[in-house]
C-alpha positions as CSV (number, residue, x, y, z in Angstrom):
1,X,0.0,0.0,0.0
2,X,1.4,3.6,-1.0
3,X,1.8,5.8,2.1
4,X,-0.4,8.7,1.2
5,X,0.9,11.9,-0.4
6,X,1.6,14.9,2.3
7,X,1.7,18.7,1.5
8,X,5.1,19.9,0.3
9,X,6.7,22.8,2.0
10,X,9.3,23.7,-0.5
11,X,10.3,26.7,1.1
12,X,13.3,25.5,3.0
13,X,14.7,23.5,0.0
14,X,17.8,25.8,-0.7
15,X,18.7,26.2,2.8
16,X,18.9,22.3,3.4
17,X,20.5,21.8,-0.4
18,X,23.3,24.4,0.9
19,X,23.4,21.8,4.0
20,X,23.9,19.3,2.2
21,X,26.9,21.0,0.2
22,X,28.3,21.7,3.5
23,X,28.2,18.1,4.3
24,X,30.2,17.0,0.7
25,X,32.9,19.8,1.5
26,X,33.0,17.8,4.4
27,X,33.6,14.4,2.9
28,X,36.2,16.1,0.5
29,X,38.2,17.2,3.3
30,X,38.6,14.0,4.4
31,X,39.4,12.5,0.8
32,X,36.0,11.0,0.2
33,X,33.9,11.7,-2.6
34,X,31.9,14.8,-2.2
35,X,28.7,13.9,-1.5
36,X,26.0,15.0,1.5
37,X,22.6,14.0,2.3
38,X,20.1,15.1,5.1
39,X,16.9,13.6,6.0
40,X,14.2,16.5,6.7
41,X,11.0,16.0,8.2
42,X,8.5,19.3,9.1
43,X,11.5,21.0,8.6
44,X,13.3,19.3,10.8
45,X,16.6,17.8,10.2
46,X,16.8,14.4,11.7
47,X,19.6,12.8,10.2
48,X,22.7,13.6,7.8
49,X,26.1,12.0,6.8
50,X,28.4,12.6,4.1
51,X,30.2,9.5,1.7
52,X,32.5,7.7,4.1
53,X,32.9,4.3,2.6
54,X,37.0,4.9,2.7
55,X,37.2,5.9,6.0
56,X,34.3,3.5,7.2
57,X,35.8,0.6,5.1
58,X,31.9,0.3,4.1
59,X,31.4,0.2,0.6
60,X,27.3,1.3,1.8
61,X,28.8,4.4,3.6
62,X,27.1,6.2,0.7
63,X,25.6,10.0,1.9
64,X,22.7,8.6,1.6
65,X,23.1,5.5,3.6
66,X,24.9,7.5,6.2
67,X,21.7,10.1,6.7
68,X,19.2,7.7,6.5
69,X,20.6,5.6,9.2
70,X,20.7,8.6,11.5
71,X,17.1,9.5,10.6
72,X,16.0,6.1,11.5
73,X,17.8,5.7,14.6
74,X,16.2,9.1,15.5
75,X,12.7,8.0,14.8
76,X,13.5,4.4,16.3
77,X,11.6,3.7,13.1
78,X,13.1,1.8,9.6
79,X,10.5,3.7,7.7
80,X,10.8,7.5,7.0
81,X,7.1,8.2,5.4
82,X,6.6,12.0,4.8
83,X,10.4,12.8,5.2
84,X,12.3,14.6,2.3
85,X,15.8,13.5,1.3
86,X,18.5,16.2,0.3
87,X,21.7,14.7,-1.6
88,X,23.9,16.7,-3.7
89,X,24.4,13.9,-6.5
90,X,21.9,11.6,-7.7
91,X,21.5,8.4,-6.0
92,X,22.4,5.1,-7.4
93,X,21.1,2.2,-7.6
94,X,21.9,0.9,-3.7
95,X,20.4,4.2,-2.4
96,X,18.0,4.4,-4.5
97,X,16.4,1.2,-3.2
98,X,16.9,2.1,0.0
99,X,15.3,5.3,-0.2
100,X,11.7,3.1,-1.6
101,X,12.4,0.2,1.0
102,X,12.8,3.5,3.4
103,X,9.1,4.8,2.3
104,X,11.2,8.2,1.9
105,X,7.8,10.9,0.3
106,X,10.4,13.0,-1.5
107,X,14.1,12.7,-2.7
108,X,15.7,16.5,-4.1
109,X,18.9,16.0,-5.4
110,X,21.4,18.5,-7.2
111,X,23.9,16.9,-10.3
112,X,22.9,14.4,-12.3
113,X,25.0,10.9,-12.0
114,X,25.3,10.0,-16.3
115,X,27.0,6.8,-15.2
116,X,25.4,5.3,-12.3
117,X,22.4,7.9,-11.4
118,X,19.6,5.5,-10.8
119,X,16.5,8.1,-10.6
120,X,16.9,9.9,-14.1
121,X,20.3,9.0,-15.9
122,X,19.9,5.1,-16.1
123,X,17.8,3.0,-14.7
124,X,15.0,5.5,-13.3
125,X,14.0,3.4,-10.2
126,X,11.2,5.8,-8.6
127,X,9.1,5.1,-11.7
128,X,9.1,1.3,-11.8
129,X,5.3,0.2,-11.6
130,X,6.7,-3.1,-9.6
131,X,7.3,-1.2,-6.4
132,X,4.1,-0.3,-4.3
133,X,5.9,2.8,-3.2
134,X,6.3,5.7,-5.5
135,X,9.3,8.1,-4.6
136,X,8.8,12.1,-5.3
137,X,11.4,13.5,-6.7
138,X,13.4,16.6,-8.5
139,X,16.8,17.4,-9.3
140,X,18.7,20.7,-10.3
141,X,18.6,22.5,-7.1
142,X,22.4,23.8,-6.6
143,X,23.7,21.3,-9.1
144,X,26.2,23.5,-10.8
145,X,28.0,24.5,-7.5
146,X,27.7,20.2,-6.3
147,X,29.2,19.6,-10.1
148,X,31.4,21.8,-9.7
149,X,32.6,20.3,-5.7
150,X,32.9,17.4,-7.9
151,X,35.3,18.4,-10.8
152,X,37.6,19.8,-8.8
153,X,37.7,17.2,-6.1
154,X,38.5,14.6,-8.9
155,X,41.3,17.2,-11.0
156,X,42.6,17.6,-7.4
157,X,42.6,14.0,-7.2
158,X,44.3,13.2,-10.6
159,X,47.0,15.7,-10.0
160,X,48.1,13.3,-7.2
C-alpha cells in the first residue's frame, strides 16, 4: 500500500540543499567523494552523513546511507514516510532502493549521476510500476555548485 501523499513545503529546500553541500565539503576534506545527504522531516533535520565508505571501510557508507541511518535511529523507526531526502548527487542504484524500501515521500537531489544515477540517468528506479511505493522527486537545485565540488575534487585527485 502507497503511504499517502503529504503537502510539500518547498520553502526551506535551498537552505537544506546548501546543507547538504556543506556536508560534501566535508567528505572532501577527508578524501572521500563529495557527496551530502540530510533527511528532513516538518522542517526538521533528523539525520545527515556525508560518503564515508573509505574511512568506514563500508562500501554502503554512501551519503545517503549514512543520513538515512541517522534518521532512522532518530525516529526508532526503519520507515521515513513524509520525510524529504537532500543529496547533492543523484542516488544510485543501492540508495535508490533504499530510499523506496525507506518509504522516503520525496528525494531532491542537485547533479545528475550519467553513469550510475539511478532516478533519471539510467535505470529511473522511482518510476518502476513493480514497487508499491512511489518516490517524489526533483533534481537541479544547486547542481552547478555540487558539479562543480565534484570536478575539482576529482582534477585535485588526478594531480596526485
Amino acid at each position: 500500500m502507497q503511504t499517502p501523499l503529504r503537502y510539500i513545503d518547498r520553502s526551506q529546500d535551498l537552505a537544506f540543499m546548501q546543507h547538504a553541500l556543506a556536508l560534501a565539503k566535508q567528505a572532501a576534506a577527508l578524501g572521500e567523494v563529495p557527496v551530502g545527504a540530510l533527511v528532513v522531516e516538518n522542517g526538521v533535520i533528523i539525520g545527515e552523513g556525508f560518503n564515508q565508505p573509505i574511512a568506514q571501510s563500508d562500501p554502503s557508507a554512501h551519503a545517503e546511507v549514512m543520513a538515512i541511518r541517522a534518521a532512522a535511529q532518530f525516529k526508532q523507526n526503519y520507515r521515513l514516510p513524509g520525510a524529504t531526502l537532500y543529496v547533492t548527487l543523484e542516488p544510485c542504484t543501492m540508495c535508490a532502493g533504499l530510499i523506496i524500501h525507506t518509504r522516503i515521500q520525496r528525494v531532491v537531489f542537485a547533479a545528475l549521476e550519467p553513469r550510475s544515477g539511478a532516478v533519471i540517468s539510467q535505470q529511473q528506479l522511482f518510476e518502476q510500476s513493480s514497487y508499491n511505493h512511489k518516490v517524489q522527486f526533483e533534481q537541479g537545485l544547486l547542481a552547478e555548485s555540487s558539479s562543480t565540488l565534484l570536478k575539482e575534487f576529482f582534477q585535485a585527485r588526478r594531480k596526485k
